[in-house]
GUSEKE-110009 format. One record per residue: residue in one letter; x, y, z of N, C-alpha, C, O in turn. Coordinates in steps of 0.2 Angstrom, whole numbers, padded with zeros to 4 digits, always signed. Example, Ala and Ser with C-alpha at 12.3 -4.5 7.8 and 13.67 -1.06 7.14 Angstrom:
<pts>
a+0066-0028+0039+0062-0022+0039+0066-0016+0039+0071-0017+0042s+0064-0011+0035+0068-0005+0036+0064+0000+0039+0067+0006+0040
</pts>
This chain:
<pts>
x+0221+0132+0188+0222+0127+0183+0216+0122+0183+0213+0120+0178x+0213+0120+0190+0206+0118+0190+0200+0118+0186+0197+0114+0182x+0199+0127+0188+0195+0130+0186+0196+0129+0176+0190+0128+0173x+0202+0130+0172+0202+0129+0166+0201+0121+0164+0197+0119+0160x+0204+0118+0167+0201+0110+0164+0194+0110+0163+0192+0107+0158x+0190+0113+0169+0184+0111+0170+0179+0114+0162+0175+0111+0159x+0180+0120+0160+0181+0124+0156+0182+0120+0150+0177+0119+0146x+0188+0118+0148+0191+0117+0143+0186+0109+0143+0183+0107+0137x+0185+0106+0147+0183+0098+0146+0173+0101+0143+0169+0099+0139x+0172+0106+0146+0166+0105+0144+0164+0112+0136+0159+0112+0132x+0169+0114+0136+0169+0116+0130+0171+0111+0122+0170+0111+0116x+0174+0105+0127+0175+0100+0121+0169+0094+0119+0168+0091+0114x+0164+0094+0127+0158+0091+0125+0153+0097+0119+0152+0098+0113x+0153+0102+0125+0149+0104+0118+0150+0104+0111+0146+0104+0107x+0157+0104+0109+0158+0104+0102+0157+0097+0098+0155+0095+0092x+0160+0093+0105+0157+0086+0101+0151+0085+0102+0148+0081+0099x+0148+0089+0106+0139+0088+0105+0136+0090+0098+0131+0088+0095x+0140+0095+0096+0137+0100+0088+0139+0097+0083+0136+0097+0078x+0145+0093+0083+0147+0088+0081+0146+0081+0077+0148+0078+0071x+0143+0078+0083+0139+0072+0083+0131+0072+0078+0128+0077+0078x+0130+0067+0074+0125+0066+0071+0118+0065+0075+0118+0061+0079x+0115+0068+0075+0109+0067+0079+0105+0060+0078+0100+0059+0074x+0107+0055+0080+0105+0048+0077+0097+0047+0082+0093+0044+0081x+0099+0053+0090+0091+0051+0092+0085+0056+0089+0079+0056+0091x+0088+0060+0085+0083+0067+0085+0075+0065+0081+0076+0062+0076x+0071+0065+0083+0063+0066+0080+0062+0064+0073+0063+0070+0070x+0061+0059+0067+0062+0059+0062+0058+0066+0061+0054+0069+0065x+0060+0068+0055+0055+0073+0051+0044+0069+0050+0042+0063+0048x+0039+0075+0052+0035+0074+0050+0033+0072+0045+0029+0067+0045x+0033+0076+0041+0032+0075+0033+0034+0076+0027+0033+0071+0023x+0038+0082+0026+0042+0086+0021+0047+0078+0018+0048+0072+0020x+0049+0080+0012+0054+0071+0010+0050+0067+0005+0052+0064+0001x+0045+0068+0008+0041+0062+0003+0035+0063-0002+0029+0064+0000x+0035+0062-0007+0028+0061-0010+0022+0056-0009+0022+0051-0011x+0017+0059-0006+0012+0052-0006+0009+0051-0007+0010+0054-0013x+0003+0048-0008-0003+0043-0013-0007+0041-0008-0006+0035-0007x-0012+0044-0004-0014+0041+0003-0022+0043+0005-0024+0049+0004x-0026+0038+0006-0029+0039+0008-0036+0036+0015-0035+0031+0018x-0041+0040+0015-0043+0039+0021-0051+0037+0021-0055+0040+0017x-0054+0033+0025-0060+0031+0022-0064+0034+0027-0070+0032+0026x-0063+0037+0033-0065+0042+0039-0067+0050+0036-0072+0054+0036x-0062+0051+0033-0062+0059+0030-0063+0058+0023-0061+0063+0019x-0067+0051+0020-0068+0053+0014-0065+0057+0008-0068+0060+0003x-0057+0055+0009-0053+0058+0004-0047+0053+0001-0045+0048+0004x-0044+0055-0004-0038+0051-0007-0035+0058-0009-0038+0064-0011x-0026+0056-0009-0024+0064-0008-0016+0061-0011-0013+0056-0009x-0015+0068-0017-0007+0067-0017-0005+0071-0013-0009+0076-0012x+0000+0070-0011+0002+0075-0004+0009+0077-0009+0012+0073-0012x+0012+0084-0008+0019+0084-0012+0024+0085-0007+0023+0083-0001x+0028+0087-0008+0036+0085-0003+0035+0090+0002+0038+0090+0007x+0032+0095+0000+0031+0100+0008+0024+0100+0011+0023+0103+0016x+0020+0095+0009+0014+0092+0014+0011+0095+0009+0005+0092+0010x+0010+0098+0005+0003+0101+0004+0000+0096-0002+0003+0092-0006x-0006+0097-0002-0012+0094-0006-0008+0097-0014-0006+0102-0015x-0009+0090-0018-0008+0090-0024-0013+0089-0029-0013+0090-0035x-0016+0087-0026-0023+0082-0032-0027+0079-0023-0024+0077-0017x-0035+0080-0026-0038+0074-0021-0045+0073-0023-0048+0077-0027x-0047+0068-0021-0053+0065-0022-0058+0063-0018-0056+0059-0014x-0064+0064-0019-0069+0061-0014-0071+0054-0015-0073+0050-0020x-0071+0053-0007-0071+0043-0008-0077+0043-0003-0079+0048-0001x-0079+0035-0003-0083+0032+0003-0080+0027+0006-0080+0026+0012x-0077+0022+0003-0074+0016+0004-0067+0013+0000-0068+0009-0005x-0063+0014+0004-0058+0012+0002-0052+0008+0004-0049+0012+0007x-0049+0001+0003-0042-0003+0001-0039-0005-0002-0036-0010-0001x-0037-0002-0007-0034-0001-0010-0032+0006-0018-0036+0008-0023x-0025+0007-0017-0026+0012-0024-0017+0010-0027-0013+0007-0024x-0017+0013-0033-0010+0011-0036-0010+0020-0040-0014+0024-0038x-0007+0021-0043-0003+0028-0046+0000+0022-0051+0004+0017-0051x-0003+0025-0057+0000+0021-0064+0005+0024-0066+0006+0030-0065x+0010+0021-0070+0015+0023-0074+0014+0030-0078+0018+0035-0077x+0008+0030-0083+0006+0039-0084+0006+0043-0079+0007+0049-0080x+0004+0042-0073+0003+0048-0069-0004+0047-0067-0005+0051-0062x-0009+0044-0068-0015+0043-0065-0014+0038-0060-0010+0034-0059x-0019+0039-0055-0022+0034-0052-0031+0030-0051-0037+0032-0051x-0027+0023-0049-0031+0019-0049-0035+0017-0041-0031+0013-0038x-0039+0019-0039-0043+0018-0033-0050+0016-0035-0052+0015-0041x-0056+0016-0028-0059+0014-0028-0064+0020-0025-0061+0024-0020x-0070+0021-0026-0072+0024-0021-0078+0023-0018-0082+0028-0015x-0081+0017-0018-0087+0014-0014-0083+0005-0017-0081+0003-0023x-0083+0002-0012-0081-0006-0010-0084-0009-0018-0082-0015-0020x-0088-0007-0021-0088-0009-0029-0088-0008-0033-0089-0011-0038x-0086+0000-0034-0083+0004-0041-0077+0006-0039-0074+0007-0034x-0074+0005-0046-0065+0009-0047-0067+0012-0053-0071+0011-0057x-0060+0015-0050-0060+0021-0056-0054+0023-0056-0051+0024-0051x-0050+0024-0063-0045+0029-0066-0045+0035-0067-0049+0038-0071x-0042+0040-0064-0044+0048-0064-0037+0049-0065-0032+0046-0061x-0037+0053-0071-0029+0057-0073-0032+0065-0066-0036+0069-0065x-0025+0062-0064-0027+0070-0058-0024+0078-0060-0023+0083-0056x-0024+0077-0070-0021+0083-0071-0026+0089-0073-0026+0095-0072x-0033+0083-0075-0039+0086-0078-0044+0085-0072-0049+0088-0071x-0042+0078-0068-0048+0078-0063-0054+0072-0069-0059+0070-0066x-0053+0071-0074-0057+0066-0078-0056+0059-0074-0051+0057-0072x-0061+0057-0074-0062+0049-0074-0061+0046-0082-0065+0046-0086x-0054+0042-0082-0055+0038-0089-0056+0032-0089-0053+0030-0094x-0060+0027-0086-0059+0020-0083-0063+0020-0079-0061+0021-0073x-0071+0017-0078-0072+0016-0071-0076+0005-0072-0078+0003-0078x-0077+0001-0066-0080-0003-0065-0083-0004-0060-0080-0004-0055x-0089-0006-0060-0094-0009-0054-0094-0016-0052-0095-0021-0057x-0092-0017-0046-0094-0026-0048-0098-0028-0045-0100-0033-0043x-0102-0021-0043-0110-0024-0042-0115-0026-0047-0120-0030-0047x-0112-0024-0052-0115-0024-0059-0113-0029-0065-0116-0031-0070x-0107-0030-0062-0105-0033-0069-0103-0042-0068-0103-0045-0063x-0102-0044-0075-0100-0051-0075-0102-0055-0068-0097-0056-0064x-0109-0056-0068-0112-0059-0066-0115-0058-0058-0118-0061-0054x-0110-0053-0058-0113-0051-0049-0120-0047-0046-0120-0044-0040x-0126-0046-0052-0129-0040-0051-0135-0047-0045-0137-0052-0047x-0135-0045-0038-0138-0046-0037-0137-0050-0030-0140-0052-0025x-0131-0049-0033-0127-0055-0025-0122-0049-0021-0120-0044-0023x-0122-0053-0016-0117-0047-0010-0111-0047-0013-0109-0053-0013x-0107-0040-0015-0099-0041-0016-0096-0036-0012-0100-0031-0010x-0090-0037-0010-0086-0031-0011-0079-0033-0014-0076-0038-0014x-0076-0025-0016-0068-0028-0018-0063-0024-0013-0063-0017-0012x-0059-0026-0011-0053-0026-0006-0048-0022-0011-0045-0017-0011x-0047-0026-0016-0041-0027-0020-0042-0027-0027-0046-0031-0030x-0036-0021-0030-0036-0023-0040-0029-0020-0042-0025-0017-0038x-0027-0022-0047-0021-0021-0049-0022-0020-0057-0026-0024-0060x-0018-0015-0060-0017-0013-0067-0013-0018-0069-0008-0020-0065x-0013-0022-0075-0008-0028-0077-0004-0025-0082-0007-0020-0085x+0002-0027-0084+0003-0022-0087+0001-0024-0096+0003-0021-0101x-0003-0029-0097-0003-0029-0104-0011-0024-0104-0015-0023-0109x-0012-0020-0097-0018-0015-0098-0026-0020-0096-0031-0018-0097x-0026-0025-0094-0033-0028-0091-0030-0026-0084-0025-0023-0082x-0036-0028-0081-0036-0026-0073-0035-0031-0067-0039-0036-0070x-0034-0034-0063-0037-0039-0059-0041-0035-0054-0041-0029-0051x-0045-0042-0053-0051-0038-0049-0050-0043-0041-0049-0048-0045x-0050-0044-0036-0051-0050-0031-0058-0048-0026-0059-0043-0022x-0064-0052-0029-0070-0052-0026-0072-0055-0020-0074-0061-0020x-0073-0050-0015-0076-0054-0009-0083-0055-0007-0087-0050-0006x-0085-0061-0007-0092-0062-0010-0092-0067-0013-0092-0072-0010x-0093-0066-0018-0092-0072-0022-0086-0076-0024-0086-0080-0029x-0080-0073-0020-0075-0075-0018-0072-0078-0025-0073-0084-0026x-0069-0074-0028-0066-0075-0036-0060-0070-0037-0061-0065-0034x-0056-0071-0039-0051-0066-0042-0053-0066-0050-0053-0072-0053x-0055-0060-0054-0057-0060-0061-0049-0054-0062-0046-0051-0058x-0049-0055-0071-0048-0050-0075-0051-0049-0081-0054-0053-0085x-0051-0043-0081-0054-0040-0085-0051-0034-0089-0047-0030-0087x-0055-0034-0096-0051-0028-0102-0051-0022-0103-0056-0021-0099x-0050-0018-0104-0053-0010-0105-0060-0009-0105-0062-0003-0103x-0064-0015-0108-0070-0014-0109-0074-0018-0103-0080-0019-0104x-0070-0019-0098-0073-0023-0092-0076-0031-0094-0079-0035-0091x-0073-0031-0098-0077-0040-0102-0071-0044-0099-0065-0043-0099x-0074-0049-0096-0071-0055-0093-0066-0058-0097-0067-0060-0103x-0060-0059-0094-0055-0062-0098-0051-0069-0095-0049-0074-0098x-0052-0067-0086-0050-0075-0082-0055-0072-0076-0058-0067-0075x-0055-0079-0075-0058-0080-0067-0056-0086-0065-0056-0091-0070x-0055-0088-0056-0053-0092-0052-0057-0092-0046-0057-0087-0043x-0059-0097-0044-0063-0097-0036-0059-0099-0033-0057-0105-0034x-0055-0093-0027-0055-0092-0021-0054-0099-0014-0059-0101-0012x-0047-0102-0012-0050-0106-0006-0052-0101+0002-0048-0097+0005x-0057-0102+0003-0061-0099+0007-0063-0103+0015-0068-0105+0016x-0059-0103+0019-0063-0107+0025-0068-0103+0028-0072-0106+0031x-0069-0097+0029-0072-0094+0033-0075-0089+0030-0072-0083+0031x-0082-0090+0026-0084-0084+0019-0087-0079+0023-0090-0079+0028x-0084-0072+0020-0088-0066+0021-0087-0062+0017-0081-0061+0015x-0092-0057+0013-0090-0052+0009-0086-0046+0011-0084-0041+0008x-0086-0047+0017-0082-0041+0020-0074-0043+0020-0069-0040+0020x-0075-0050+0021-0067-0050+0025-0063-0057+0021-0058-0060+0024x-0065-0059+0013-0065-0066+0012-0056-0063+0011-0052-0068+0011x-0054-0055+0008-0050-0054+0004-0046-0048+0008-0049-0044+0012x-0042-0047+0006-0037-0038+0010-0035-0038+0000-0038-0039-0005x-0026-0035+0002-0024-0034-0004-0020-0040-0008-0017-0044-0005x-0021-0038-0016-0018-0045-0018-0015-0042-0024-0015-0036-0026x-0011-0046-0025-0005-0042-0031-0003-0052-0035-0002-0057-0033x-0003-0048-0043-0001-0054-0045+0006-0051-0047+0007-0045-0047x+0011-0057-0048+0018-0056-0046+0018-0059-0053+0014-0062-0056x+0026-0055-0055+0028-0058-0061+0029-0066-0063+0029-0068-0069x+0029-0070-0057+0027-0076-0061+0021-0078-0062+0020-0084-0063x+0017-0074-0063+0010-0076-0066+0006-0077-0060+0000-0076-0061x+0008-0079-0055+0004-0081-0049+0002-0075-0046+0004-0069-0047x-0003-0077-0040-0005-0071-0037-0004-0072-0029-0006-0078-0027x-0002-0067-0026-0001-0068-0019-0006-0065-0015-0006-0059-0016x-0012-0067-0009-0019-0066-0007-0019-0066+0001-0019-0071+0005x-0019-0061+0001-0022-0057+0010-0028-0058+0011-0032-0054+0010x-0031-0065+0015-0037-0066+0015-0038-0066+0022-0037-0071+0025x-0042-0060+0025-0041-0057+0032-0045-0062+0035-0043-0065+0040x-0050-0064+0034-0054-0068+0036-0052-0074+0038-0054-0076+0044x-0046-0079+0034-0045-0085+0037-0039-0082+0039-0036-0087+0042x-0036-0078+0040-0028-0076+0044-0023-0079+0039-0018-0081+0041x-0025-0078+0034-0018-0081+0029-0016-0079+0023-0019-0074+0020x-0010-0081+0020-0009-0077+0015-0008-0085+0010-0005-0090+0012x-0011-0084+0005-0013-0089+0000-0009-0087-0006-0011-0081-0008x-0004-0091-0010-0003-0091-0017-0004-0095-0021-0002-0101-0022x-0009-0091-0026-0012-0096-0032-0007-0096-0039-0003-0092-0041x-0008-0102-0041-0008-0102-0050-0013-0098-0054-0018-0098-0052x-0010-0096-0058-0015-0097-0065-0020-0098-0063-0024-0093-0062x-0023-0107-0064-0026-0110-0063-0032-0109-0059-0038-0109-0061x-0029-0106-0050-0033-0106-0047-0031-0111-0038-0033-0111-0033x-0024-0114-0042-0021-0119-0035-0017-0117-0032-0012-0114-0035x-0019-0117-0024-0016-0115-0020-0007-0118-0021-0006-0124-0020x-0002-0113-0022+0005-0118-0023+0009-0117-0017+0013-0122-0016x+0007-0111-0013+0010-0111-0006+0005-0106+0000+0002-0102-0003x+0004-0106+0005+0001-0104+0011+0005-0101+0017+0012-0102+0016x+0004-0099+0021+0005-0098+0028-0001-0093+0033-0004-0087+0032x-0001-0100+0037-0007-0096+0043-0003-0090+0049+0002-0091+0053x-0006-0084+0047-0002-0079+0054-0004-0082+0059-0010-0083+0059x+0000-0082+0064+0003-0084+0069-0001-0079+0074-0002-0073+0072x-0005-0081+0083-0009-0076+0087-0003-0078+0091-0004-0076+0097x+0003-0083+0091+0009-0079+0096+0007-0081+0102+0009-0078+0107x+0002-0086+0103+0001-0090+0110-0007-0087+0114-0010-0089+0118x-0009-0079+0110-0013-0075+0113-0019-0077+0110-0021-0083+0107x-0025-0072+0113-0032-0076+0110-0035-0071+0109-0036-0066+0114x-0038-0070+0104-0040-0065+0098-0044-0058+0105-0046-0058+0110x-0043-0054+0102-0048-0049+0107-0050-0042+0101-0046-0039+0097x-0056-0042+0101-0060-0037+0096-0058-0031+0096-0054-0029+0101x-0060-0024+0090-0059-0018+0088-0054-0019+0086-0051-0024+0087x-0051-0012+0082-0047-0008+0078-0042-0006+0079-0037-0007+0076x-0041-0004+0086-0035+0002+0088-0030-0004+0089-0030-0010+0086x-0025+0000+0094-0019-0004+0096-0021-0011+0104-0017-0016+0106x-0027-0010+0106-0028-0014+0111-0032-0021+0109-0034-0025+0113x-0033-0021+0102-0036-0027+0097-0030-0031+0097-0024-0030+0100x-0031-0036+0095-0029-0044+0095-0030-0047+0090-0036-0047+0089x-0026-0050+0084-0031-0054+0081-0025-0057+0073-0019-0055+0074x-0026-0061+0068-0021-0061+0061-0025-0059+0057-0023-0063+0052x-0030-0055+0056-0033-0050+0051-0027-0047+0046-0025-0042+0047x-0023-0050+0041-0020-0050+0039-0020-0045+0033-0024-0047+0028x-0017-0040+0032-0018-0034+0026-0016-0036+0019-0019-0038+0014x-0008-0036+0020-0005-0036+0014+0000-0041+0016+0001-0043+0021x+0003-0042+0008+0008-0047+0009+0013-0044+0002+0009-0043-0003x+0019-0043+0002+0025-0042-0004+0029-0046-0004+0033-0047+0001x+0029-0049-0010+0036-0054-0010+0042-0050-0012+0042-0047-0018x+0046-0052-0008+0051-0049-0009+0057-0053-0015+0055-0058-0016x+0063-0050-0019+0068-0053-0021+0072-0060-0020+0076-0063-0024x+0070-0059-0014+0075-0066-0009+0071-0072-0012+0073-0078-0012x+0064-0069-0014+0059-0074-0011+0056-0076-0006+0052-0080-0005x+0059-0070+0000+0055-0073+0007+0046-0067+0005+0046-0064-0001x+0042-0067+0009+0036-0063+0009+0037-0059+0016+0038-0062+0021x+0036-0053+0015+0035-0048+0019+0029-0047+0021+0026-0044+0018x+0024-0049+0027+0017-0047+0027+0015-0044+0033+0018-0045+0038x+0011-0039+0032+0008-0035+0036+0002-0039+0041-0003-0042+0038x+0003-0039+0047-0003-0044+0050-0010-0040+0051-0015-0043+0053x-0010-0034+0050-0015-0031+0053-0016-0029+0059-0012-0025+0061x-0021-0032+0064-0022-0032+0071-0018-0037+0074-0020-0040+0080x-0012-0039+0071-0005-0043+0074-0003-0038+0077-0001-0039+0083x-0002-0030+0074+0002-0025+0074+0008-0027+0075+0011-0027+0080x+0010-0028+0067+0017-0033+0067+0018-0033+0058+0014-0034+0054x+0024-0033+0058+0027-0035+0050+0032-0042+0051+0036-0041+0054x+0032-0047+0048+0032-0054+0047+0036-0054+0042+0034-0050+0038x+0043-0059+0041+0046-0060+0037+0046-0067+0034+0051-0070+0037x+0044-0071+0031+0047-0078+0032+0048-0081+0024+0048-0079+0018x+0050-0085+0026+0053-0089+0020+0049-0093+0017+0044-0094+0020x+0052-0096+0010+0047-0102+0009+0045-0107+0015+0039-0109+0016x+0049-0108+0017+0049-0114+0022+0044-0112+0029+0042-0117+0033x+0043-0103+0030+0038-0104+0032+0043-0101+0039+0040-0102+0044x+0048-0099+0040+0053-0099+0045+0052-0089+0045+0052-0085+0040x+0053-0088+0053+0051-0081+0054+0060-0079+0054+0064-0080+0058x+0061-0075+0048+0067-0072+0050+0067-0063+0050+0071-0059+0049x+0062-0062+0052+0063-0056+0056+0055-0053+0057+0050-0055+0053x+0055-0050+0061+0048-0046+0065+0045-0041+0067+0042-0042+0072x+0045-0036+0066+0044-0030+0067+0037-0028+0071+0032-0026+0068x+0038-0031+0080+0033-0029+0085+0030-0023+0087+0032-0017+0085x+0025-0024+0090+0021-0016+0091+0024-0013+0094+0026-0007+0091x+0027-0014+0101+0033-0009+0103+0039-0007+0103+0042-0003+0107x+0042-0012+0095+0048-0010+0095+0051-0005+0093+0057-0006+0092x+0048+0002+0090+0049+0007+0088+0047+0013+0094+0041+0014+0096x+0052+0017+0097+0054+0021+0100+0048+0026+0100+0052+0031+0100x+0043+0028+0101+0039+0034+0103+0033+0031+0101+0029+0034+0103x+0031+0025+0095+0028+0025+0091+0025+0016+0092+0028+0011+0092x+0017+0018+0094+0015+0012+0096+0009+0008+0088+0004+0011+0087x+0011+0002+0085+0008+0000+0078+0001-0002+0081+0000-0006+0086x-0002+0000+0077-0009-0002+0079-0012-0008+0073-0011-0014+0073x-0018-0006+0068-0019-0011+0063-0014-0011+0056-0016-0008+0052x-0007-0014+0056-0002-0014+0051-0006-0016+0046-0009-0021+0046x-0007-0009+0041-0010-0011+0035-0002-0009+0028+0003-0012+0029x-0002-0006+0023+0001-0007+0017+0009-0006+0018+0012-0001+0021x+0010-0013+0012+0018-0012+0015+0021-0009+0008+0018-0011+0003x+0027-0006+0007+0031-0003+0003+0039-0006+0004+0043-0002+0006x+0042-0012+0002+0049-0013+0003+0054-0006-0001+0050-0003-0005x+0060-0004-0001+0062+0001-0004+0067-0003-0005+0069-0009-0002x+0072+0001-0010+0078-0002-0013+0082-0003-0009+0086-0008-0010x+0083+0001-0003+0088+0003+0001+0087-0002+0006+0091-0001+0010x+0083-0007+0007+0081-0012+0012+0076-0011+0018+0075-0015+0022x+0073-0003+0018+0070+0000+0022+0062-0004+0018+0061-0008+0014x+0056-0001+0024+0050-0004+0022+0047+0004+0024+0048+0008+0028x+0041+0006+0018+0037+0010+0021+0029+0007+0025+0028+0001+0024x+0026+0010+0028+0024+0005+0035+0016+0009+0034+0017+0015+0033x+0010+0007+0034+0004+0009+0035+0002+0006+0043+0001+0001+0046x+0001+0013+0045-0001+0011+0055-0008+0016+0056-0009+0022+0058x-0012+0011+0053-0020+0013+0054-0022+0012+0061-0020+0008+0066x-0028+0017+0062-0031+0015+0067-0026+0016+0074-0028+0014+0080x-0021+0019+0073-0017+0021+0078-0017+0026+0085-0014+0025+0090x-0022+0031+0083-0023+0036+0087-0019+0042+0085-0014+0041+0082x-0021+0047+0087-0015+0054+0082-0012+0057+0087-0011+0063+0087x-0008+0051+0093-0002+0052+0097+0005+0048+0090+0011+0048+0089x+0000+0044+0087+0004+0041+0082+0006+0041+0076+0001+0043+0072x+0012+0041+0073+0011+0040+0064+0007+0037+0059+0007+0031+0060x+0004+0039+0055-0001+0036+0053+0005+0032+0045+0002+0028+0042x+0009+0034+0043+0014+0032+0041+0021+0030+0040+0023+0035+0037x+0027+0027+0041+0034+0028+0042+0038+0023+0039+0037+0017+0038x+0041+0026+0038+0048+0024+0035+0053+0019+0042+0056+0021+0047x+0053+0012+0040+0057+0008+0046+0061+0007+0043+0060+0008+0037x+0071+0006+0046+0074+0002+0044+0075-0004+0049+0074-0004+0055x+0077-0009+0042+0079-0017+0047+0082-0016+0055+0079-0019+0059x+0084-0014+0055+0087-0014+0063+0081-0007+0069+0083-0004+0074x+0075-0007+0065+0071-0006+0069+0071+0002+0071+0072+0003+0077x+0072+0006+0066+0075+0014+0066+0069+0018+0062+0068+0017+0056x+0066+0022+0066+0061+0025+0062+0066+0031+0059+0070+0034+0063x+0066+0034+0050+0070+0038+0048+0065+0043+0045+0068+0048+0044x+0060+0042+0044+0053+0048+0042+0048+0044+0043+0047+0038+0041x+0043+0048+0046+0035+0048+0047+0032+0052+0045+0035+0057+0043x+0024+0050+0043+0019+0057+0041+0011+0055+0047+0008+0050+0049x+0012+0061+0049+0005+0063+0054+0001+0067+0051+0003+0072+0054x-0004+0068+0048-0006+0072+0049-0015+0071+0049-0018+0069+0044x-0018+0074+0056-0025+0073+0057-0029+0079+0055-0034+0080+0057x-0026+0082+0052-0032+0086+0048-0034+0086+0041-0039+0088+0040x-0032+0084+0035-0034+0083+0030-0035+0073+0031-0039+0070+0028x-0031+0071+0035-0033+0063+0037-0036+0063+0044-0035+0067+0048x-0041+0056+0044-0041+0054+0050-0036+0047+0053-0030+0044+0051x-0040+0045+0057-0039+0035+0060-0040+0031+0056-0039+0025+0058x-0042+0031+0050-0043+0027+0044-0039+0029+0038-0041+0031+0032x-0034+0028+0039-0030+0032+0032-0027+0023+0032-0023+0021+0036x-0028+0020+0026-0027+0014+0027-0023+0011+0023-0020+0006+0025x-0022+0013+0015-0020+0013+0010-0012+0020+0009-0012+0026+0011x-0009+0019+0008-0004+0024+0007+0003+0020+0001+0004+0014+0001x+0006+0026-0003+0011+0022-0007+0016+0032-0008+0014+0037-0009x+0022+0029-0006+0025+0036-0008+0029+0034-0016+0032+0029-0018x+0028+0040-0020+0026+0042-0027+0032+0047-0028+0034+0051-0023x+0036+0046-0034+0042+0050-0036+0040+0056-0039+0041+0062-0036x+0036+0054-0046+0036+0060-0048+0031+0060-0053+0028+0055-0054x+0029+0064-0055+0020+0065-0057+0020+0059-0065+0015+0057-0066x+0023+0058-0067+0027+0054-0072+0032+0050-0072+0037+0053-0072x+0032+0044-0072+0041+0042-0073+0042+0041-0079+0048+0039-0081
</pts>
């Protein structure tokens, strides 16, 4: 009789072993998702398709930012002062701008961090250097410009990424002052927040053993609060108007996976965030899907067509919407 209980009980774990939902099992590496990702190490930008492989890709040198327009092209950069539009059906360039060259810059130190397709078709440009956010027409001709509040000028670091929001304002990752700045129209600053060093005191380099609020991106959310990526925080940041932290997402709160320089954020409908984890090392993700309660549900690795700078990424549905 023993001998069957023993039996019978561990015949009943196993079934409920096969049973049970694997809630700890290894998110998937890649396969799920389409991406838009690229790396300024491996000199490459890459649609990736749902079974990993290469769909379209392009030769870069420097890159922070890229968008996949509404046709099916995308918009990137491929040296810190030319962009360009390339339909990735034909591989043409329809679209290119220099802001070494143009409206007024020939001559002076720039780079651009950040550009956005608008949708009446001008572009925004955010110049670091001459520390301006411009747009401009099809034709590259000046349409607005705004000077930048700036405490700490560098052409490298005045700007990260900027995105203008449907109220006409623009929201401003300016890695250099550690803050995230939203403008008018105009050009006036209408709200602010400085990231937070958390009581610490800044420590140099890239990977995960850096310190710092080199801040990347920032997405406003529906709520209205801003989601921002801190960079060398290695941390995602929630707060309100009021400037109030309601939620956090630390470098070691994810289960196998340690965040290094949090760079672009992706909110999803579903309340998940997709997560840019540069400079991590290739023990690490260099992309994943979080949910709110701190659950990785898909990651992408991969060190052979990317390296340690894959900095930029956006997952993409379908070659057209």
């Amino acid at each position: 009789m023993r001998h069957r209980s023993i039996v019978s009980i561990r015949l009943a774990a196993l079934l409920l072993f096969l049973l049970s939902p694997a809630t700890h099992a290894e998110p998937p590496a890649a396969p799920g998702r389409r991406l838009l990702a690229a790396d300024y190490s491996t000199r490459r930008i890459a649609i990736i398709d749902v079974d990993g492989g290469v769909e379209w890709e392009y030769p870069i040198e420097s890159i922070h930012d890229l968008q996949r327009l509404p046709n099916g092209h995308v918009l990137f950069q491929t040296t810190w002062t030319r962009i360009v539009e390339v339909d990735p059906l034909s591989g043409d360039v329809v679209w290119e701008y220099d802001a070494a060259e143009a409206n007024g810059n020939r001559g002076k130190r720039v780079e651009v961090h950040s550009f956005q397709r608008l949708p009446n078709g001008d572009t925004m440009i955010a110049e670091s250097g001459p520390g301006r956010i411009i747009e401009v027409n099809a034709a590259g001709e000046l349409q607005r410009e705004f000077a930048l509040k700036v405490d700490h000028p560098d052409p490298h670091r005045d700007t990260r990424l900027v995105r203008k929001l449907a109220s006409g304002n623009y929201l401003v990752a300016q890695e250099g002052d550690g803050a995230i700045r939203e403008y008018d129209g105009e050009g006036k600053v209408v709200w602010d927040y400085a990231v937070p060093l958390f009581g610490k005191k800044p420590r140099g380099g890239h990977g995960a053993a850096a310190w710092g609020n080199a801040v990347f991106a920032a997405e406003r959310l529906p709520s209205g609060n801003t989601l921002i990526a801190t960079g060398n925080g290695h941390s995602i940041i929630e707060v309100t108007p009021q400037k109030e932290i309601v939620w956090r997402l630390k470098q070691n709160d994810l289960p196998g996976v340690t965040l290094a320089w949090v760079t672009t954020l992706q909110p999803l409908a579903n309340g998940n965030v997709i997560v840019g984890n540069c400079h991590a090392g290739p023990d690490n993700p260099q992309i994943l899907e979080v949910t709110r309660d701190k659950r990785v549900v898909w990651q992408y690795k991969d060190f052979e067509r990317f390296g340690d700078a894959l900095s930029n990424s956006v997952v993409v549905v379908s070659k057209v919407d």
